[in-house]
C-alpha positions, 0 to 999 in steps of 0.5 A: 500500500501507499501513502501517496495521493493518486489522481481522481476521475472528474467529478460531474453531476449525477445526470451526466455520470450516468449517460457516461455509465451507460455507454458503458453498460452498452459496451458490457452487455455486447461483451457479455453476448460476445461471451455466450457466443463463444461458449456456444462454439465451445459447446460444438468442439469436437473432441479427442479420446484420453486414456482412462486408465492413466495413472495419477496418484491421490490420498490413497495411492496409485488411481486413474483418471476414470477414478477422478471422475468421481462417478459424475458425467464432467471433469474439470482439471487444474494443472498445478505448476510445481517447483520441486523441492522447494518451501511453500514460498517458492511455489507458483503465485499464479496458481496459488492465486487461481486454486485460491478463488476455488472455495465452493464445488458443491454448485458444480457438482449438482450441474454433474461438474467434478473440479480436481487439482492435477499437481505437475510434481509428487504427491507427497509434496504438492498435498502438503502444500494443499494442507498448509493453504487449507484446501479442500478440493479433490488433489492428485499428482499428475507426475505419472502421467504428465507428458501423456496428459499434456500431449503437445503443451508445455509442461510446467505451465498452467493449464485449465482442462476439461473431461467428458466420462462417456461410461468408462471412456475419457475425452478431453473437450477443451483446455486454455492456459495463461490469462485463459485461467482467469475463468477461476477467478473472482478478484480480478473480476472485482478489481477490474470493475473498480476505478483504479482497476488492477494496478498493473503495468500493463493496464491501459489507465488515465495518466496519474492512475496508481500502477504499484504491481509489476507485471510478471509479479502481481500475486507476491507480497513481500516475496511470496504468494499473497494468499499465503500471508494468513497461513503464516500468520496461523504458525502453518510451517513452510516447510514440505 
């Protein structure tokens, strides 16, 4: 935070400000159907089989991806990047950032949705990373499988993927990555509807407007992942 003054929009009367909010609104609702436009194209994806049988690992061992399922029609996979062997700190601020949005799974489960993390390194590790930000979601080790699983991606980058169960068969459906992930989350989508949006480098705002977060580093405070500051504070261990 600063202390520092940071310029202000102008400041008009109630009438004009909401003439200028409705140009405005205009633009959101035509984002909006832009939006549903392109997940009805997302909907007529084709799609390419998976193996089912391949092997992640989880809280009782050596399982498959079928068995991630958990039994209902849909999968949704997050593929956690993973720095081995290293503190809780040193791991990804990225994901920590997006996991962190994921509270609630019980609205897609009734929609037949199941959400899991695929963490890109041991198990052993990665879960006791998820115990010390205290997650709750589904958690597998992606390790054994990983190349197979990302076919043609970069492993090690994040990846949000999307399964199909058609009984014991596996097919993936859709996948995104990098900013494609932003579909986790909320605080972003708060910032943004804020005056002073984001405050990042990147972001295209009036001259004076406060920019304090770099841009390959917006989710660190005080040298480690945001999210992780309360967990400290708690006397959770860094150590994994």
């Amino acid at each position: 935070m600063t202390n520092e003054i940071p310029a202000l929009p102008p400041i008009l009367d109630r009438k004009t400000f909401e003439a200028e909010l409705q140009v405005i609104r205009a633009r959101e609702k035509a984002h909006t159907r832009e939006g549903d436009a392109i997940a009805a194209a997302r909907r007529r994806l084709p799609m390419v089989e998976v193996d089912a049988t391949l092997e992640l690992t989880g809280a009782q061992g050596s399982t498959t991806l079928l068995d991630a399922f958990e039994g209902r029609r849909q999968l949704i996979a997050y593929y956690f990047m993973w720095h081995h062997g290293h503190p809780a700190a040193g791991q990804c601020q990225g994901c920590t950032w997006c996991t962190t949005q994921v509270a609630e799974l019980s609205y897609l489960h009734s929609r037949d949705i199941t959400y899991a993390v695929f963490a890109q390194g041991p198990y052993s590790e990665s879960s006791r990373y998820r115990d010390f930000m205290g997650w709750e979601m589904p958690w597998y080790s992606a390790l054994p499988s990983l190349e197979t699983l990302l076919v043609g991606r970069r492993v090690g980058s994040m990846h949000l993927v999307c399964y199909l169960r058609d009984r014991d068969r596996v097919f993936e459906t859709y996948w995104t990555t990098l900013r494609g992930v932003e579909a986790m989350d909320y605080s972003y989508a708060l910032m943004d509807l804020t005056v002073y949006g984001r405050r990042e480098q990147w972001e295209d705002s009036p001259a004076g407007w406060p920019k304090e977060w770099p841009a390959d580093y917006p989710k660190v405070l005080n040298g480690r992942p945001i999210a992780q500051w309360s967990r400290i504070e708690a006397g959770r261990s860094d150590q994994l």
